[in-house]
Structures are given as structure tokens and as C-alpha cells.
C-alpha positions as CSV (number, residue, x, y, z in Angstrom):
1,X,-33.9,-70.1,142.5
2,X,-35.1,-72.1,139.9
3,X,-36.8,-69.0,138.0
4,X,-33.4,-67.4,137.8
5,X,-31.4,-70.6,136.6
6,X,-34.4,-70.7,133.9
7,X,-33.9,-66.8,132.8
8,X,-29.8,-67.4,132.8
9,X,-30.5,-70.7,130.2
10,X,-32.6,-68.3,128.0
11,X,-30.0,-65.5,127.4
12,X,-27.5,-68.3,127.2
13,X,-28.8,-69.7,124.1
14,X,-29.4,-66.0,122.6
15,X,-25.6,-64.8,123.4
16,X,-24.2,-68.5,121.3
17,X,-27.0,-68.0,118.3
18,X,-26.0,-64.1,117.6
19,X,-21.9,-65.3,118.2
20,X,-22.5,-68.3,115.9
21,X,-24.5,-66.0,113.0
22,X,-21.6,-63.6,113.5
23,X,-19.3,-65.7,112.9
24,X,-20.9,-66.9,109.7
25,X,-21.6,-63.5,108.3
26,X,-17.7,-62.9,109.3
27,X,-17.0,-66.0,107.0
28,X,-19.1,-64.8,104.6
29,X,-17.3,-61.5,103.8
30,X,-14.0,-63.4,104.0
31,X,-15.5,-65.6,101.0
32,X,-16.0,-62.5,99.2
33,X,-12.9,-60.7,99.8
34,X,-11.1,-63.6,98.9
35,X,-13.1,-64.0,95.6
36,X,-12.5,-60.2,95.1
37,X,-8.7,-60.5,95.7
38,X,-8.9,-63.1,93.3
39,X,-10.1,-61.7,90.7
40,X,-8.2,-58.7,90.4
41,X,-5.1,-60.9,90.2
42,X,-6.8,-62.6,87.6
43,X,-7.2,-59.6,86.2
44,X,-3.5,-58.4,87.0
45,X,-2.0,-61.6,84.9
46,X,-4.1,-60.9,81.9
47,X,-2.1,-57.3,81.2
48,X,0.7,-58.4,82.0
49,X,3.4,-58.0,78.7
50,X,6.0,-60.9,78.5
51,X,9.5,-59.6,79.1
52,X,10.4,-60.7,75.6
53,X,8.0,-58.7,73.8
54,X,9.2,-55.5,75.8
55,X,11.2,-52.8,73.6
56,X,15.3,-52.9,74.3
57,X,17.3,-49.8,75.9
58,X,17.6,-46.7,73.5
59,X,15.1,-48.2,70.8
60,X,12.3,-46.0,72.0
61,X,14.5,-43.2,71.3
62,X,14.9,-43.7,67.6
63,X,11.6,-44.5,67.0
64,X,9.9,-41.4,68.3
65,X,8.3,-40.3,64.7
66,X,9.7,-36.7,63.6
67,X,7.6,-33.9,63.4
68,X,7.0,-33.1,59.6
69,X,8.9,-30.2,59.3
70,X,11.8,-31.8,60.7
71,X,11.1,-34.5,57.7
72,X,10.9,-31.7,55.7
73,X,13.6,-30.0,56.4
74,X,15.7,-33.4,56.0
75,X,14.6,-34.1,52.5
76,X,15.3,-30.6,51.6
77,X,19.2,-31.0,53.1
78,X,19.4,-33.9,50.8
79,X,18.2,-33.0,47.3
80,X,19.4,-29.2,47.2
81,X,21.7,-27.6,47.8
82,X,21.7,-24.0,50.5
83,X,21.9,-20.8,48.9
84,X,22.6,-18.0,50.9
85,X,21.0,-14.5,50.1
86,X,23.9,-13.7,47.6
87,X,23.0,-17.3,45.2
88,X,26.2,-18.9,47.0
89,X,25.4,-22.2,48.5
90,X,27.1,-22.6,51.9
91,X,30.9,-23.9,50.9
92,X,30.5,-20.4,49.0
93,X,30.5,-21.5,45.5
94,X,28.6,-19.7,42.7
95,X,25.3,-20.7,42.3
96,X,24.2,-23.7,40.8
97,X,22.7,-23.7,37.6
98,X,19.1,-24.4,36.2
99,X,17.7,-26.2,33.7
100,X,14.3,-24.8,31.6
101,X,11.9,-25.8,34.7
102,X,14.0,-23.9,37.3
103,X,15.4,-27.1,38.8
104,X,18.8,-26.9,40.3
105,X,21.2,-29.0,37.9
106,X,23.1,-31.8,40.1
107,X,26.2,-33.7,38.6
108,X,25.7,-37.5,37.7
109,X,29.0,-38.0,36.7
110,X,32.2,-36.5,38.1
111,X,34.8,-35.7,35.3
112,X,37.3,-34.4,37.2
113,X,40.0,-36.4,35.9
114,X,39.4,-35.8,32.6
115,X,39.4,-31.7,33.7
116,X,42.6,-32.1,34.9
117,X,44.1,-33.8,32.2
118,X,42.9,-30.7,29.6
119,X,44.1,-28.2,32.1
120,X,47.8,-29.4,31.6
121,X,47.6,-30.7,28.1
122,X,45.5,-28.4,26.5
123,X,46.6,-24.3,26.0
124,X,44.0,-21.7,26.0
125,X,43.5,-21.6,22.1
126,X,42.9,-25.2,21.8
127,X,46.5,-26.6,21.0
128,X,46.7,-29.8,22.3
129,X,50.1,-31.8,24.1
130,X,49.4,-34.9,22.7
131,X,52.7,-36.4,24.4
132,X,52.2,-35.3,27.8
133,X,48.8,-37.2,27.2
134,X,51.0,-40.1,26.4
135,X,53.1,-39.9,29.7
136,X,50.0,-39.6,31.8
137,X,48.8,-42.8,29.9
138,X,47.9,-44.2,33.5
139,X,45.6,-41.5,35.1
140,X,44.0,-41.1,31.5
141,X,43.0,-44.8,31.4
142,X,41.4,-44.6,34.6
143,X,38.8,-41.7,33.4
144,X,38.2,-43.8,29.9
145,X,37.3,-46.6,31.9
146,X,35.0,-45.3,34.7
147,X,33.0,-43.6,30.6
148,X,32.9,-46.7,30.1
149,X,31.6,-48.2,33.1
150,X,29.1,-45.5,34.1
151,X,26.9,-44.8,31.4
152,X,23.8,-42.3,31.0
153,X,20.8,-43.5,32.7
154,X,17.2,-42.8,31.9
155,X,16.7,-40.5,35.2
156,X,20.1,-38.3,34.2
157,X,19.5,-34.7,32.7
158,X,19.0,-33.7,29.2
159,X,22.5,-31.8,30.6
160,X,24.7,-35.0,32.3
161,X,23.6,-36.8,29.2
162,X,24.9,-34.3,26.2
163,X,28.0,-33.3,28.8
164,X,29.0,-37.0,29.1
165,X,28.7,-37.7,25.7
166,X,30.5,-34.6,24.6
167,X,33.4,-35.9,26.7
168,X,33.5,-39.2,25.5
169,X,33.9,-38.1,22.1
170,X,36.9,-36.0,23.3
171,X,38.5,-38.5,25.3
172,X,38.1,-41.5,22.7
173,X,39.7,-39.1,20.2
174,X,42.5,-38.1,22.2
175,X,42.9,-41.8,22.6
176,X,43.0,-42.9,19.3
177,X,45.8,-40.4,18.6
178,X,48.0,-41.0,21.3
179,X,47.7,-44.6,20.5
180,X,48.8,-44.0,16.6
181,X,51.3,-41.3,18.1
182,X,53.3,-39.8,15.9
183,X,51.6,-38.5,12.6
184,X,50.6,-35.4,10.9
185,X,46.8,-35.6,10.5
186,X,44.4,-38.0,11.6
187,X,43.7,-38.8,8.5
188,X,46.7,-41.0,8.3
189,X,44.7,-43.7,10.6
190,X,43.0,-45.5,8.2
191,X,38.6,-45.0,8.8
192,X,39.4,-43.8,11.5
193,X,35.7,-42.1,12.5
194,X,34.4,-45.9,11.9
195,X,37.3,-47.7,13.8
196,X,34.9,-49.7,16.7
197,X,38.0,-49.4,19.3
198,X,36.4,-48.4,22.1
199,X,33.4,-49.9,24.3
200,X,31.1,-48.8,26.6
201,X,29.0,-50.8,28.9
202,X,28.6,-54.2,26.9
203,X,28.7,-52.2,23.0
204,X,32.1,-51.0,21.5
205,X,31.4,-47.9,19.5
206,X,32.8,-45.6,17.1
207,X,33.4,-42.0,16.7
208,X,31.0,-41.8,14.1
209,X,28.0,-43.5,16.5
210,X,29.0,-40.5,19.2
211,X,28.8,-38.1,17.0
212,X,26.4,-39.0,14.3
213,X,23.7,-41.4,16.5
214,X,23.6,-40.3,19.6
215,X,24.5,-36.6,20.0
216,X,23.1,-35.0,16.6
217,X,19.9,-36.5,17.4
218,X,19.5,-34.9,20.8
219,X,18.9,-31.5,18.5
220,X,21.1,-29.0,19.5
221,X,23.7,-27.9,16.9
222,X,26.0,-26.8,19.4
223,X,27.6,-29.3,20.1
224,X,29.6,-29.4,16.5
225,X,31.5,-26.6,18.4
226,X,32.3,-28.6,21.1
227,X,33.7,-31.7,19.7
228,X,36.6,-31.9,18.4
229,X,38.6,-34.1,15.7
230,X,42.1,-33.4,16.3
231,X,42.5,-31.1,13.7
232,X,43.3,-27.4,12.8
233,X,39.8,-26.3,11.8
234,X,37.9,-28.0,14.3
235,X,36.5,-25.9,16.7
236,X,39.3,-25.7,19.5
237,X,39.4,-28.5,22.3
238,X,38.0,-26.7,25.7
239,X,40.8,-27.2,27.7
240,X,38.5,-28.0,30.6
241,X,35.5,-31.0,31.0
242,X,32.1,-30.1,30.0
243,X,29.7,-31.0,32.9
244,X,26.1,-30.9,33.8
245,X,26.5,-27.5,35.6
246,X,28.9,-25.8,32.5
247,X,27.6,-27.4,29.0
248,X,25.1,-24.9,27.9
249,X,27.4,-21.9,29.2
250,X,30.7,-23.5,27.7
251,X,28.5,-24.7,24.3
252,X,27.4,-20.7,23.7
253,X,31.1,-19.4,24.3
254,X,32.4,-22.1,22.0
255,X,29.8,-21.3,18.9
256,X,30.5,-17.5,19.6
257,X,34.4,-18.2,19.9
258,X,34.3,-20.5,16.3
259,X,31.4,-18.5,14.2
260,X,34.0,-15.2,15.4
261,X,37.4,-17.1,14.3
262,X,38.8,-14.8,11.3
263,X,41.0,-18.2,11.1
264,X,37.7,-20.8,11.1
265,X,34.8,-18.1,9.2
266,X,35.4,-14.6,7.4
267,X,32.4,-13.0,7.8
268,X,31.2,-9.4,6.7
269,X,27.7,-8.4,6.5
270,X,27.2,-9.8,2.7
271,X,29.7,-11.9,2.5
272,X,30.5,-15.1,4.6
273,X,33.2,-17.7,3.4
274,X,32.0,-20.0,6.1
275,X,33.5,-23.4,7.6
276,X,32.7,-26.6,6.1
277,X,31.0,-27.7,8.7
278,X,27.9,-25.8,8.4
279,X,27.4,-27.5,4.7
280,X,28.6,-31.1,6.0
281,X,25.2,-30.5,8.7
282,X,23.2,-28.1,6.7
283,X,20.5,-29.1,8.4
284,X,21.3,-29.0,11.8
285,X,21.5,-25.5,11.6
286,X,18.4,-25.0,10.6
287,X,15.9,-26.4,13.0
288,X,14.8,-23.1,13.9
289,X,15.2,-20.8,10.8
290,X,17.8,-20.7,7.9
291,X,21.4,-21.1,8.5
292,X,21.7,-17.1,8.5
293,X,19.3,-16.6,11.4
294,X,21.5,-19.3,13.5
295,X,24.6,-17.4,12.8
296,X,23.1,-14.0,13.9
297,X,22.5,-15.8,17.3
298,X,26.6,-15.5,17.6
299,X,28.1,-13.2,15.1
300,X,29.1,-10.1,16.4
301,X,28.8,-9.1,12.4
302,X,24.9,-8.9,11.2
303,X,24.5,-10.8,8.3
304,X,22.5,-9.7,5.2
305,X,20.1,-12.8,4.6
306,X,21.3,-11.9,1.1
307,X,24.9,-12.2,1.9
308,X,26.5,-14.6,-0.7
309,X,27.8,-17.5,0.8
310,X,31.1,-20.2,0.1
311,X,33.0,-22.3,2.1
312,X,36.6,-22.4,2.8
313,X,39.1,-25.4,2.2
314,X,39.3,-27.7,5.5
315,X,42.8,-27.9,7.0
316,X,43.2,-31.6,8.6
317,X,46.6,-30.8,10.3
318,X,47.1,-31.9,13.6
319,X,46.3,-29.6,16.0
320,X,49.2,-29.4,18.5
């Protein structure tokens, strides 16, 4: 009897020693589940991004970075405009013209006003209505002043800058008629190529610094054709606004339309009895050969570089 209470006592104290060391190694992988949980929630709050810095509804949208020829294709939409296979751009106008480097000539300027204003005052051969420009005072002053407030900058065109200036010359002379309205010639106004009666930006200029200062020394003789001083052998006002897309096309029909005028120049192949203006500005004529060679360029009459030459009288009668 005693024998088997001893056995029983023995395997007693084995089954509590391998239930307590169970239950510490039970403990022990709690510990370290625990630790593990905890660290990954450590973890977790480290990546987590504040609700502030988060991006707001639709931004993520408009921020998705185009593709580069979708870039492309926008800077193109903006800085030229669609030709179709004809040369029309897409509103089906003509094509636009170039300048010498093939670059499509945009408008800086919009003369409109002033295009409209020639259209109804001005008659084919250059006569000009210089009291309907009078009655339409209002609408005229409002093209004066917005020459006056938008002048040339250094990125315009070589074209914007000689149409603009063409115009203003035009205008300002058209102006300083109306305002002296009625007279014969405009040679009853007293200096009136020096008056200073007209200003642009922060200067007030005269006819003389359009003409003489700023558009003879941009080098093309042309333009003596396409200015005008309110007289009978001027050149004829263009009863339409020169602008960046028509002053080289309009400057060419002008010089053929004056050096051709039986009324202007009488010309035969030896002898010329030109327009005063070609000895008034000799030499702007001859910039690229003698004065005959630029004629040739326009007369539908070959001159003899032997051809004697005069000049006929200048008739400052009003032209209207």
C-alpha cells in the first residue's frame, strides 16, 4: 500500500512541473505575439498621411501630366493657325501670309475701325469725303486714340510695325484736315508737316517725324506710295487699312498703280517726266540700283537707262 501511495506522489509532481513549464512557454509566446502586434502598429502609425496633407476631390484629375504630344498639339492650336489642304485655315479664309523666314504673319494691332472708316469715305481712285469724316468725328476718335495708346513693341513684325505706322500717318492727316475743314489745299495750314498736334504714348509727334524719322529709315521706298498728304498728286489714299497680313501686297499694287498713273508719271521708253517725289527722295530709290532700275520693278513701259528725265509741276489741290 505504501509502495503505491509512493509511485502516485512521483507522477504527481511530474504532471504539475510539465503543466507549470507549459504554462510558462504559453506565456512566453503571448509576450511575443504581443511585442509583434506591437510593433506592426508601430509600424502602421509611422505611414500613416495626416488628413490635411491628403489631395482634395477632382485635383488629381487636373494634375495628371499630359502626354507630350497632347502638349504639343496645344501649343500648336495656339500660335498658328489650321490650314486645310487648299491653304484655307479652318473659318475658310485665304491663307495667311509669310514673312522672308516662312513664318505665318499674325496681326498685333486690329485696324478695323480705321478700315471701315476708308471704306465709306474713301472712292476707289483715292478721292477722299473729308465731311463724312467729319460726321463720324466720334467713331474716328476712338481709332486715333487706341494709335495712340498701343504703340509698336520690340517683339511686333517688321510688317505690324511699317503697317501701323503707315496708318498713323494717314489717320493724323485726315485729322488735321477735318479739324481745319474747309480749305483748298493743305497748304493753307500754316507748317503744317511740323505742327506737333498729335501724341502717342507719352511724345506728341509730327507728320514730318512719321514720315521722315521713323518710316524712311526702315528702308523700303514703298511706302512714299502709300502715304498720302491730302493732295491731288499724292499717290491715292487706299481706301482700306494697311495691316500686317496686306502691307507688302497693298505697297506693290500702290507703286505699280502711281509709277503707271498717265496723270502722276508720263513715261515712254526714253522719256520719263516723272513725279516730284522721286527727286524730293532721290535716294530712297536707289538703295538697290539707280532710280531707273527701281522703276522697271513697276513700269509696264521698259525704260531706256538713257531715257532723259524731268519732273512735272506738283498739284497741291485737295484731293476730294
Amino acid at each position: 500500500m505504501n509502495k503505491i501511495l509512493f509511485i502516485f506522489a512521483i507522477c504527481l509532481t511530474f504532471a504539475c512541473g510539465g503543466s507549470k513549464a507549459a504554462i510558462q512557454q504559453t506565456n512566453t509566446i503571448d509576450t511575443q505575439e504581443q511585442s509583434q502586434k506591437s510593433q506592426v502598429k508601430s509600424d502602421t502609425v509611422k505611414i500613416k498621411i495626416p488628413i490635411e496633407e491628403k489631395a482634395p476631390d477632382g485635383i488629381i484629375e487636373q494634375i495628371v501630366p499630359e502626354t507630350n504630344n497632347e502638349s504639343h498639339d496645344k501649343k500648336e492650336s495656339e500660335t498658328h493657325v489650321k490650314l486645310d489642304d487648299t491653304g484655307s485655315n479652318v473659318s475658310g479664309q485665304e491663307k495667311p501670309e509669310t514673312n522672308d523666314n516662312a513664318e505665318v504673319i499674325l496681326e498685333a494691332f486690329d485696324h478695323s475701325t480705321w478700315n471701315d472708316l476708308l471704306s465709306k469715305y474713301v472712292s476707289s481712285d483715292g478721292k477722299v469725303n473729308y465731311k463724312g469724316f467729319k460726321q463720324n468725328r466720334k467713331v474716328f476718335k476712338t481709332y486715333l486714340t487706341s494709335l495712340s495708346e498701343n504703340m509698336p513693341e520690340e517683339n511686333w513684325s517688321k510688317e505690324n510695325t511699317l503697317a501701323y505706322w503707315i496708318n498713323v500717318y494717314n489717320a493724323f492727316t485726315v485729322k488735321l484736315i477735318i479739324d481745319n475743314y474747309p480749305l483748298q489745299s493743305i497748304k493753307d495750314i500754316k507748317d503744317p508737316w511740323d505742327l506737333r498736334f498729335f501724341k502717342l504714348g507719352t511724345k506728341w509727334y509730327t507728320l514730318n517725324d512719321v514720315e521722315h524719322r521713323i518710316l524712311r529709315k526702315m528702308g523700303d521706298p514703298r511706302i512714299h506710295f502709300g502715304i498720302n498728304c491730302a493732295s491731288f498728286s499724292c499717290p491715292k489714299l487706299l481706301n482700306k487699312a494697311f495691316t500686317a497680313q496686306n502691307v507688302n501686297k497693298e505697297l506693290d499694287n500702290l507703286s505699280i498703280s502711281f509709277i503707271n498713273d498717265s496723270q502722276r508719271n508720263i513715261i515712254t521708253t526714253n522719256k520719263i517726266q516723272l513725279s516730284k517725289i522721286f527727286s524730293w527722295f532721290g535716294k530712297d530709290f536707289k538703295t538697290e540700283g539707280s532710280l531707273i532700275d527701281f522703276l522697271n520693278k513697276y513700269s509696264k513701259i521698259k525704260i531706256s537707262f538713257n531715257a532723259k528725265k524731268t519732273f512735272v509741276k506738283y498739284d497741291w489741290t485737295l484731293n476730294e
